[in-house]
N, C-alpha and C positions, 0 to 999 in steps of 0.2 A: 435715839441718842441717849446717851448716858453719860454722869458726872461723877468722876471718883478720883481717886488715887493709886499712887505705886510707890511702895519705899523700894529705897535700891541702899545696902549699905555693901560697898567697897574693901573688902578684906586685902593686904597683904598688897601685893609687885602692881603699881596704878597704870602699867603698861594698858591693860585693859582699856583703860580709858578712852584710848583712841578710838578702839575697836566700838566701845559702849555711845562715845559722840558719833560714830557712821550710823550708827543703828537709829540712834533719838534723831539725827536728821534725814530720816529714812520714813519717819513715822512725828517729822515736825506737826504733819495737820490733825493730830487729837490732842495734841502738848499743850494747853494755856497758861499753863504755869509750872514754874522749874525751881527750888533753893536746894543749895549742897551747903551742908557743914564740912570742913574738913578735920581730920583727927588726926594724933601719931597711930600709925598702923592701920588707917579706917578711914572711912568716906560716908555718910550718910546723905542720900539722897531723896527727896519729894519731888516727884511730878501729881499737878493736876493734869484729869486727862477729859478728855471729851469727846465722846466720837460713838461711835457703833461698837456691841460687846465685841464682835467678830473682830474689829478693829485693836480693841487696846486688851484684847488678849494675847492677839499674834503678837503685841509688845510685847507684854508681860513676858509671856513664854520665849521669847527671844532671847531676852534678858536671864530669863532665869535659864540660858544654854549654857553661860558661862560660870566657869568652876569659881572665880574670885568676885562672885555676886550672889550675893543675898536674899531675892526676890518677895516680896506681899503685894496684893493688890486688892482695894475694895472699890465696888462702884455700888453709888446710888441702886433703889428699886423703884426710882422714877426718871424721867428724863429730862431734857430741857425742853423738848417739845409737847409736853402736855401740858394741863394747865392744872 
């Protein structure tokens, strides 16, 4: 298990959006935490995430399929299960 982040910033037609909420409730169980700023012409998103790399890569990379998304993603080099 692993503990990290994903920015998401939002460019341009928020149509996306829909499409980007199928996806994060598709992949609800590594999500612990979610804040969005909104902007004129922009969106900037933070998930924290938690799960298996295998797991919150396939987000990531999900995420970064679409053209009107911005994708970063860091995770921890330890986990929540060691000590």
């Amino acid at each position: 298990m692993r503990v990290g982040v994903i920015g998401i910033v939002l460019k341009g037609d928020k149509n996306v959006s829909i499409e980007m909420q199928k996806l994060l409730n598709e992949y609800s169980d590594v999500i612990i935490g979610r804040m969005g700023v909104p902007r004129d012409g922009m969106s900037a998103i933070s998930l924290i995430v938690e799960g298996s790399v295998e797991r919150i890569s396939a987000l990531a990379g999900k995420l970064g399929k679409f053209p009107q998304l911005s994708v970063k993603s860091a995770l921890t080099s330890f986990g929540t299960d060691e000590n």
